[in-house]
N, C-alpha and C positions, 0 to 999 in steps of 0.2 A: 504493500500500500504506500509503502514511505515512497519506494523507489518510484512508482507510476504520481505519486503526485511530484516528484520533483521534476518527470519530464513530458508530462503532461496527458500524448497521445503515444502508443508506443506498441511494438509488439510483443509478443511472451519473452521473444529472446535479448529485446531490447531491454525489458522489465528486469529478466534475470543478471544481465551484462552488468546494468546500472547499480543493482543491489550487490555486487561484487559475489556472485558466486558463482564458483567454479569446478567442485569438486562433483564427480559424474549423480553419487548417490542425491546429493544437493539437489542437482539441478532436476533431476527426476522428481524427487517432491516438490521444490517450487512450480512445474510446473505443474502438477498435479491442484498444489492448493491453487494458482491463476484458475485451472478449469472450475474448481469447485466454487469459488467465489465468483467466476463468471455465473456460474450456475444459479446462484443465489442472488446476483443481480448488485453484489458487493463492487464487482467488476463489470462494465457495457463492453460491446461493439459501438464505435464510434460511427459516425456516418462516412469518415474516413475510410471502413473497414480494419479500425487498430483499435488495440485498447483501453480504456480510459477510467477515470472514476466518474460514476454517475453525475456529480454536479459538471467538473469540468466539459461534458459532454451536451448539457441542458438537458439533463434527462433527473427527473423527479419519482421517487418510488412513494404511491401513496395508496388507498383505500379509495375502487369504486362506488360513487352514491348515486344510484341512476336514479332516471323520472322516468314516470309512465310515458311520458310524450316521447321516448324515444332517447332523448340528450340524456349525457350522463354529467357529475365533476367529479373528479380525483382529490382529494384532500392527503397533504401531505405528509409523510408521518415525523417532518418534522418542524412540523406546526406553518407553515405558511401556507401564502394566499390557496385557497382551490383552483382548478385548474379544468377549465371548461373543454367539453370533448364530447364534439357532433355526435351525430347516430353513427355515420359513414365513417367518423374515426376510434370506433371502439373497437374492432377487428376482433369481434367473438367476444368481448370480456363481459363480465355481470356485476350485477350489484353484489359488494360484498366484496370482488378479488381484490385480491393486492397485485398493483402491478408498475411497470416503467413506463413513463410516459414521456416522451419528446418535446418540451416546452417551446412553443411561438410564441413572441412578444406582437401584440398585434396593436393598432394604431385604433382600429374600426372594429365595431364587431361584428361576428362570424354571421355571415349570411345564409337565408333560409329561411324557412317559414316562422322559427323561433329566432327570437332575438334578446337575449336571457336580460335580466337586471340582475346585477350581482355583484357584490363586493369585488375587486380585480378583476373586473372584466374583460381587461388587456389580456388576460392569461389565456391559450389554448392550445390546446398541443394532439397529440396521434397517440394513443397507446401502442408500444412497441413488443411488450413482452408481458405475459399471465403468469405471474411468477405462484400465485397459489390461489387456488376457487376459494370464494368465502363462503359460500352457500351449497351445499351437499345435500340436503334437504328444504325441499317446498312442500306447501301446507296450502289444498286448496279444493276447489269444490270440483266435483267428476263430472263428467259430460260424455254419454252415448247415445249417439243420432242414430244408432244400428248399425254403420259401416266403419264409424272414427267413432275412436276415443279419446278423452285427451283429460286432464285437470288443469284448469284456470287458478294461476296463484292468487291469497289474499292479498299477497303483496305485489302489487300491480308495476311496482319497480324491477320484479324479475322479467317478466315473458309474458306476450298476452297467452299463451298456454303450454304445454306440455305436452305432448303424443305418448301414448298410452298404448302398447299393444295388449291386443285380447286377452293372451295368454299371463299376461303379468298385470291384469287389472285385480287381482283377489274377490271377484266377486263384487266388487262395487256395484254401488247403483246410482242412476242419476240422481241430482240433487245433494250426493253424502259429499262430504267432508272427508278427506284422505290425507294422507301422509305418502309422499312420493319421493324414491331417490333418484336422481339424476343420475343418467348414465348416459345424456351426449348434449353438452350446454349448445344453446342458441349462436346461429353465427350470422352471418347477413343474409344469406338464403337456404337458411337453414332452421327448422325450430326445433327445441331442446327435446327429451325424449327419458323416459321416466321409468322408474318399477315401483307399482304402489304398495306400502310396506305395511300400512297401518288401514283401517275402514275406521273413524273416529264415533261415525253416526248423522243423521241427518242436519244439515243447515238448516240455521235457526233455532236450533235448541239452544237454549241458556247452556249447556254443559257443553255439550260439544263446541260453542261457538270460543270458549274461553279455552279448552283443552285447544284447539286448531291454534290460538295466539301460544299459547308454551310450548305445543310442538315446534312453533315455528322458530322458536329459538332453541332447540336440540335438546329439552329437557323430557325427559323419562323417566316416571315412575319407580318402573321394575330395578333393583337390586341385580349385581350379578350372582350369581348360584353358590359360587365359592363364600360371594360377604356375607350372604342371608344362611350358610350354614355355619362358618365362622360363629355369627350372633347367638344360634341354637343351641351352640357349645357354651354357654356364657354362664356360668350358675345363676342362680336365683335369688343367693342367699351368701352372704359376704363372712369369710371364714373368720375362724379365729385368730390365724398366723397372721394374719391381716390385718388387724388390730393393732400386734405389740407395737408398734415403731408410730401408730398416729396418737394424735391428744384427742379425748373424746366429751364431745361436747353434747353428749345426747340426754345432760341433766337441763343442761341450757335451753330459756325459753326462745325457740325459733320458728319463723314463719315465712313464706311466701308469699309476695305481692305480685300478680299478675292480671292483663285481660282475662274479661270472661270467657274469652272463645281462645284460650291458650289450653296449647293441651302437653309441653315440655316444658316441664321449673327449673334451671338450671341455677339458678340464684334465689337464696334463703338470707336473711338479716336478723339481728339482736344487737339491743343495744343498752348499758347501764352507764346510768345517769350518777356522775361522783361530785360532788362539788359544781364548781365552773368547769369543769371537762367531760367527756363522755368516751366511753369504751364502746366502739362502735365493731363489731364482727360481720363478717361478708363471709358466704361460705356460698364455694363454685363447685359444682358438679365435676367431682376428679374422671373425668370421662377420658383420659391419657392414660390409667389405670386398666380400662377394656381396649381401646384402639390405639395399639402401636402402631408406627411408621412402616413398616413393610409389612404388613398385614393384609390381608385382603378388603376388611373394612378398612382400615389406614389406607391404601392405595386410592381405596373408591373415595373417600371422605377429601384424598389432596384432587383425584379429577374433578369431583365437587364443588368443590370450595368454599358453600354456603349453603346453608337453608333456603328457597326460594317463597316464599310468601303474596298468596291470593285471595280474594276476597272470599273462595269459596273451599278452597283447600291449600295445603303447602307440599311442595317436595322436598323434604327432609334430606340434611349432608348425610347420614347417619340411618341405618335400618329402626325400624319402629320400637324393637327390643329396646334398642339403648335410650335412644331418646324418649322414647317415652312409658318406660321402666328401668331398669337400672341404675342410667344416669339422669334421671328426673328425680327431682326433690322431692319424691311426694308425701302428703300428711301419715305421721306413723309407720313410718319405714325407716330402717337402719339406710343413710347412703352415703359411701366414700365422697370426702371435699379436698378441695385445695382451698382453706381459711386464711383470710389475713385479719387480726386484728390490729386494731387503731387508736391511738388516744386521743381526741384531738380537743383544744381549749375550745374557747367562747368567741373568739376571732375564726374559729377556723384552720389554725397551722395544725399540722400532725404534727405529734411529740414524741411519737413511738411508736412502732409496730412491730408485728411479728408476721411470718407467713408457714403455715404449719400444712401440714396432711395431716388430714382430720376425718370425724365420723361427725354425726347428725341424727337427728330424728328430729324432724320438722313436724312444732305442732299444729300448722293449718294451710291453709291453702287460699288464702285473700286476695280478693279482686279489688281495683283502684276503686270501685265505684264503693265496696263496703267499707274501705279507708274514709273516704273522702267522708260516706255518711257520720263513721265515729266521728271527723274533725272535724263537721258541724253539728255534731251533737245530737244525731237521733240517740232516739234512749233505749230504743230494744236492738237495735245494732250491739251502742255499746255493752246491753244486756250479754248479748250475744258471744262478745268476745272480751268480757270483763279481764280476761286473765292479762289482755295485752292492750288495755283503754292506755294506762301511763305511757306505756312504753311509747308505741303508735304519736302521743302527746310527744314525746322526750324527742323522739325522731324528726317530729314536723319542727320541732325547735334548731335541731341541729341543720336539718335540710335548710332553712333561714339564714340559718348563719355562713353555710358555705354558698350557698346564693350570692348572698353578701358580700364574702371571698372571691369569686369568682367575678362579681363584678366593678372591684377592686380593683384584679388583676388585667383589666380590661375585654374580658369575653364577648364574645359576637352572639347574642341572642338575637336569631332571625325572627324566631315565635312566625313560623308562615305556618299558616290553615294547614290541617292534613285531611286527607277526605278519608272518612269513615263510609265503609261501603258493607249495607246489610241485604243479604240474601236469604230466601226461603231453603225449605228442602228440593225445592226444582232448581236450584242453582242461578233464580232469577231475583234480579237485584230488586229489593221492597222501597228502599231509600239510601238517600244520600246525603250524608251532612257532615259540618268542620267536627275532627275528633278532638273532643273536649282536653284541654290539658291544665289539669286541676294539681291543686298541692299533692297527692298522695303520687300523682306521677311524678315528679320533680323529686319528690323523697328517692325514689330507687334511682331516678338518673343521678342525681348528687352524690347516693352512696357508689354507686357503681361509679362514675367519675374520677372521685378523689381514689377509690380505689384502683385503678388501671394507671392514675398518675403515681400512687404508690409504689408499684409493680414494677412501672418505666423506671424510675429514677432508683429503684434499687439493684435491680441488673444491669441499669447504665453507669453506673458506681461499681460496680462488682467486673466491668468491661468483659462482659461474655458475650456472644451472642447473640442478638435477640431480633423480633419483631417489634416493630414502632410503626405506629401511627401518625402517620407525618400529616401536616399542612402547612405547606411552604408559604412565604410571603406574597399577594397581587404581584403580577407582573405589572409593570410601568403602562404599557398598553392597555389591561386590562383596568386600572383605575384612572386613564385619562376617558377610556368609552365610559365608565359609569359618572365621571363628573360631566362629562358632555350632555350623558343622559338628565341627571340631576337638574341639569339647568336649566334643561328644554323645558320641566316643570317646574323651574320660576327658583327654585331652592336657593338659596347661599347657603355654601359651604364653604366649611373650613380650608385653607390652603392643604390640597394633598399632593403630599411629595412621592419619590419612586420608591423611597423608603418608609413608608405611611408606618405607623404604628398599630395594634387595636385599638387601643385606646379611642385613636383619632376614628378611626370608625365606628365603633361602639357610640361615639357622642352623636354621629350621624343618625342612626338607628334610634338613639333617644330621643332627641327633635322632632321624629315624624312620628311616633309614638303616639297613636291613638288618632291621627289624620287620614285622611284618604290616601294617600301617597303611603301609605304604610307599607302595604301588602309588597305595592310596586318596587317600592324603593330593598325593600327584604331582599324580595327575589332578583334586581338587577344586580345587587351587589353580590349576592350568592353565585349566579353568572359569571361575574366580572371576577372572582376567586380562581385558584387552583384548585383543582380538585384535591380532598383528600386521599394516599393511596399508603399500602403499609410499602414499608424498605426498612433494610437492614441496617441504613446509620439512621441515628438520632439525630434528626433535624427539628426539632420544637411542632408544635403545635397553634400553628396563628392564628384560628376562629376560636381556641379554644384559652388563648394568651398563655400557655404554658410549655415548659422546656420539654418535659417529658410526658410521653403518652402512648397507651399500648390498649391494645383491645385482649383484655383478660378474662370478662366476664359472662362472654358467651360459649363456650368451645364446644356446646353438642351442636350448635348452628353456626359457627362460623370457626376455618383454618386456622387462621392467624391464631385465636385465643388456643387452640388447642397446639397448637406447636409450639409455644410457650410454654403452657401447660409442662410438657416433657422435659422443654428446658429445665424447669423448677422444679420439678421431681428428680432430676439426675443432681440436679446441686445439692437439694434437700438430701439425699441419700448418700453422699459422697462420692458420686459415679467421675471417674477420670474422662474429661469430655477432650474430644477430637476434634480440638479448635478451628482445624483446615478442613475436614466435612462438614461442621455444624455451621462452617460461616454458609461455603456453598448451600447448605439447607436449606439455611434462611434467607439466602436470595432467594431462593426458587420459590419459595413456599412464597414470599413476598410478593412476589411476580405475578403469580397465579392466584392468588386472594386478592389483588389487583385487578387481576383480568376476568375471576369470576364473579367479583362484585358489582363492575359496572355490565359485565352482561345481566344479572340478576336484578339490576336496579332499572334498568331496560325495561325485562318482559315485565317485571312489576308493573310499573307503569303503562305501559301495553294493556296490559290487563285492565287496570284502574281505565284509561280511556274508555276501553269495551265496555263495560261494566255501566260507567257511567251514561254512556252512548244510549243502552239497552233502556236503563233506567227515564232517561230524557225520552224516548222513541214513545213512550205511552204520556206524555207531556204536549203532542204536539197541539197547536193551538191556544197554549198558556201561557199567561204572561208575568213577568220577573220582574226582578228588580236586580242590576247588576252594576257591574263595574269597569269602565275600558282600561284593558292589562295591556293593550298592546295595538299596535296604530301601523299596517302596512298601505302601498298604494293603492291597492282595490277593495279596502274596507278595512273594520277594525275588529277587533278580540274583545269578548265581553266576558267577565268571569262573575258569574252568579256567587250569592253569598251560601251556596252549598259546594264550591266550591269545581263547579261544571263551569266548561270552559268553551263557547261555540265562535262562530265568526258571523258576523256581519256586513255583506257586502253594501258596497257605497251605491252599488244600483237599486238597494231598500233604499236608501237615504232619499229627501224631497226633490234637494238641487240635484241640477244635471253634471253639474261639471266642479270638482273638487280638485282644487291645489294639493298635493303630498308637501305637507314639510320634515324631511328627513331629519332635520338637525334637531328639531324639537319635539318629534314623533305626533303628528296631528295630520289632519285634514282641514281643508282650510277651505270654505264655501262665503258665498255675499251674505247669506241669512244666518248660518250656523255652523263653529271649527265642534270637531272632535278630537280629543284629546288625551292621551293616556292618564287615569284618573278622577275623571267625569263619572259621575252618575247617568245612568242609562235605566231605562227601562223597555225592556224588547219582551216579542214573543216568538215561541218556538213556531219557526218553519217546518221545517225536514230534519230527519234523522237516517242519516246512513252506517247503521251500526256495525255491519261488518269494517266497514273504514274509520267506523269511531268518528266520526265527522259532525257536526250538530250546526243548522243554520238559523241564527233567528234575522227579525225584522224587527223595523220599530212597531214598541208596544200604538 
């Protein structure tokens, strides 16, 4: 690489010459690695016919986003502009591949029936090379006219369809819902070509229609046969050898706080009240005790990465044994923990801890909503649970104070709307509204918090290892678009530098606090952030104003806390760790809890649209009362105070002809602008539920 970039365009034996090597066995593998990282697109062909590195070439390797209209862009994987790319210049690729693309700087843009609007619009280029399919699997609905068959994706970004032979259609029926694998993508006179692998059931059903969106992003159910007998092997019943080496807390009054519709408790709290300090105890489900790392559930649990969570079901990292026996906290059951206790004053500092392997017997099993009743005082609630009324008190006390702390140390409380999404037993959504977020939920986020900041900063003092929880500083880009945004709605703000603090944001956040610009301003700045992702160095935590930060308190639903987990039980035990495997671990496992949380955070959302979509579709004709989230040139985004989100085209609106003001995000007419943050009131048009799509008009 050194040597091709010093000479720019070159050929193999140019590359080799330059990198001075000369000995036969050398030159043999150097050429070898040239091919392989040609291969990999690490190395081009030049147009020269030589070789070169990707950039010096004008060649961009990125991620196709196609449109149904045909055009696709390439986004590049290392973060610039997108990169526009006709129908006639995709040369077989789809949405989803990764691939090399040939960048033109162009003056004008690309001609044709489309003529895109879009951020660097100067950019287009030819895809040159399919370096890997992103999509293996399509999800979509069957079609047999008697002679063709074929299934229509839901996602109308792939292919208007797929061809289907007889023989490999399973029996399908018109109108089902299928599950298809690709066995010959789309090219220019060519359509893709399929084997259907799954019959899901009829479109339109509430169930099926929401199984079609998780298939479509490659999640399954079923276990493989090795984890699910793995788990069978598991005892029932936790030995006695088991015991000698933990502290046992099962005199200790302990409990769970969870949703009503939770059905894995991986975290149990206690807490005693001394003076001005409190003993506060967290105890996590030692789920690192049944799945080890090469294990068959370990294996399956790292290609997992998470629990996936739906309105109507979840697909668990973990087979149903563990998570929801074994390693579930449940009321009156002996179950292995990984405990940290904590002391911490009246300010909020921790003064001490400990982190033990430990045992339990959790005495309940409480939902936020039966919290919330004790801490305003029903009386047969507290009847109810008289044993734990104080404590419940002592706790809402301390949750205060690290509140407190937390926004001290300057934290970013976005506090944005979550939608609560409730379904029947047909899988069809009843309602939709903001998920209440009351003090008994903030109790367990607070304890869980300061607990995972515990965790970080004592293996990052101990320099082993580990997973972190990173969130890096705004990029300089990223906080001049949200002050641009900001202004377009009238704001003054603070001077923000490239070095912004939280602080300085946090006072943003306060300001709009309880205004209409609230929501907006939450979620722009959320946008205008890095995403949080885990890596192996400690790099602090910025939305959260803290050095250190580790996700420790989930590990039967998420990677990262369970490969921790391991960590601290090898410490805990005395175990001689293999500092040069366990770093590579922890990249990996980093990586891939990375990678499988933002897909996870994806179909979620997916989902939530449908859902919502399905639920709005028996709404049509009703009128609202909302909010404009969002302001593009052919109309504006209305967000209802349930938290449903449709579009409003400007051809409802009265005037004929409306100004776009980009810079302040509005429409701009002689009678009446619209403007991001306005009050609206529309009614439901059309509902296209399979697209999640929702139209209203003015009320």
């Amino acid at each position: 690489m050194e040597a091709l970039a010093k000479i720019g365009f070159a050929t193999r034996e140019q590359i080799i010459k330059t990198a001075r090597i000369f000995d036969a066995s050398e030159i043999k593998q150097a050429k070898r690695m040239i091919d392989e990282m040609t291969e990999t697109g690490e190395i081009v062909v030049s147009a020269r016919s030589k070789l070169a590195l990707p950039s010096r070439a004008g060649i961009v390797r990125g991620k196709v986003i196609a449109n149904a209209k045909g055009f696709a862009f390439v986004r590049p994987e290392d973060g610039g502009e997108d990169v526009f790319i006709s129908e006639r210049d995709l040369d077989g690729a789809a949405h989803g591949d990764e691939v090399l693309v040939q960048v033109q700087q162009q003056k004008k843009q690309p001609r044709g029936r489309f003529k895109p609007s879009f951020s660097g619009q100067n950019r287009s280029g030819k895809i040159v090379r399919i370096l890997k399919r992103g999509i293996e699997v399509v999800v979509g609905v069957f079609r047999n006219n008697g002679t063709y068959m074929c299934v229509v994706p839901n996602d109308t970004r792939f292919a208007n369809e797929i061809f289907v032979q007889p023989q490999n259609a399973m029996d399908a029926k018109t109108n089902q819902k299928v599950v298809v694998k690709i066995t010959r993508y789309p090219a220019r006179n060519d359509i893709a070509e399929g084997v259907v692998t799954e019959v899901l059931g009829d479109n339109g059903d509430a169930k099926v229609d929401t199984l079609a969106v998780v298939r479509s992003f490659g999640y399954n159910d079923e276990f493989p046969s090795d984890a699910l007998a793995e788990a069978e092997k598991i005892p029932n019943v936790i030995s006695a050898e088991e015991l000698k080496n933990r502290k046992d807390y099962r005199k200790q009054m302990v409990f769970t706080v969870d949703g009503e519709d939770a059905r894995d408790f991986d975290d149990a709290i206690s807490l005693e009240a001394s003076g001005e300090n409190y003993k506060l105890y967290v105890h996590i489900a030692d789920v690192a005790h049944y799945v080890k790392k090469n294990s068959p559930i370990g294996k399956e649990a790292y290609r997992r990465g998470t629990s996936v969570y739906f309105p109507d079901y979840v697909i668990p990292m973990l087979p149903e044994k563990l998570c929801n026996n074994m390693c579930s906290l449940r009321p009156n059951e002996d179950r292995l923990t990984l405990s940290v206790e904590m002391t911490i004053d009246n300010t909020g500092k921790v003064l001490d801890y400990e982190i033990h392997e430990g045992i339990i017997c959790s005495s309940y099993r409480m939902t936020y909503t039966e919290v919330t009743k004790i801490l305003n005082g029903d009386k047969e609630m507290q009847k109810t649970y008289q044993k734990v009324v104080p404590m419940i008190e002592n706790m809402a006390e301390l949750a205060k104070i690290l509140i407190k702390r937390r926004d001290r140390m300057g934290q970013l409380d976005f506090d944005i709307a979550e939608p609560q999404i409730v379904v029947n037993d047909k899988y069809e959504t009843v309602d939709v509204h903001k998920k209440p977020r009351e003090l008994s939920d903030r109790i367990i986020e607070q304890f869980m918090l300061i607990t995972n900041e515990v965790v970080a900063k004592h293996h990052h003092n101990m320099h082993v290892p580990f997973v972190y929880r990173v969130h890096e500083s705004p990029t300089p880009e990223g906080i001049a678009a949200f002050c641009e945004f900001a202004s377009g709605l009238g704001l003054s703000l603070p001077p923000l530098k490239d070095d912004v603090q939280p602080k300085t944001l946090q006072k943003v956040l306060l300001d709009v606090r309880g205004s209409e610009f609230e929501q907006m301003i939450s979620k722009t700045l959320l946008r205008s952030m890095q995403k949080a992702v885990y890596y192996e160095k400690n790099m602090g935590h910025f939305g959260l104003a803290c050095r250190d930060y580790c996700h420790f308190t989930s590990p039967i639903r998420r990677l990262p806390d369970l490969t921790i987990h391991r960590i601290i039980k090898s410490l805990l035990n005395g175990e001689k760790l293999n500092y040069g495997e366990l770093e590579e671990y922890v990249h990996d496992v980093s990586e891939q809890s990375s990678i499988t949380e933002r897909k996870a955070d994806e179909a979620e959302r997916a989902v939530d649209n449908l859902k919502k979509a399905e639920f709005m579709s028996r709404k049509v004709g009703e009128e609202f009362d909302g909010i404009i989230s969002g302001v593009i040139e052919t109309g504006v985004f209305v967000e209802l105070e349930n938290t449903v989100e449709g579009f409003l085209s400007k051809d409802y609106l009265p005037e004929q002809n409306y100004m776009f003001d980009e810079k302040h995000l509005r429409l701009i007419g002689k009678i009446k602008n619209y403007a991001i943050g306005e009050k609206i009131r529309v009614k439901v048009a059309s509902v296209d539920v399979p697209l999640a799509r929702i139209d209203f008009m003015p009320a």
